[in-house]
C-alpha positions, 0 to 999 in steps of 0.5 A: 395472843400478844408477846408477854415483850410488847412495850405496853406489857413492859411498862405494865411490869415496871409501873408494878415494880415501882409500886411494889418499891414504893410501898417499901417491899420486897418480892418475898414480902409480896409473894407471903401477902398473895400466899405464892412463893418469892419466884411468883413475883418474880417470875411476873416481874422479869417478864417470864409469867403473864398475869391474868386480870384477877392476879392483876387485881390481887397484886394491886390490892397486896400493893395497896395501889388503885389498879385503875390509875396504875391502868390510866398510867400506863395508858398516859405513858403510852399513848401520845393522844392521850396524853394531849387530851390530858393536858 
């Protein structure tokens, strides 16, 4: 199993933060909506807790952000190729 600290799992982090600030909320307001204490979301967010695909999806959806275009994001920020083929 890879690193919770590659740089793809990072950007992943920080894509969610941006979504969860953007959507005007705090991590307590988050953790209420996934029914998990503040330190879940936290937890996520440093990087000191992996999510798996169905939490993944979960905190998408309490986000109300697309996870397939927070995906297609990550993927753009990451990979030089693809972002050519973008363009």
């Amino acid at each position: 199993m890879k690193s919770i600290r590659t740089q793809p799992y990072v950007r992943l982090l920080e894509l969610l933060v941006e979504r969860r600030n953007t959507a005007g909320l705090t991590q307590s307001q988050v953790a209420d909506r996934l029914g998990r204490p503040q330190s879940f979301v936290s937890k996520f967010e440093r990087g000191e807790r992996r999510l798996d695909v169905i939490e993944f999806l979960e905190v998408c959806r309490q986000l109300e952000t697309d996870p397939y275009q927070l995906l297609r994001d990550l993927e753009g920020a990451g990979n030089p190729a693809t972002r050519k083929k973008a363009k």
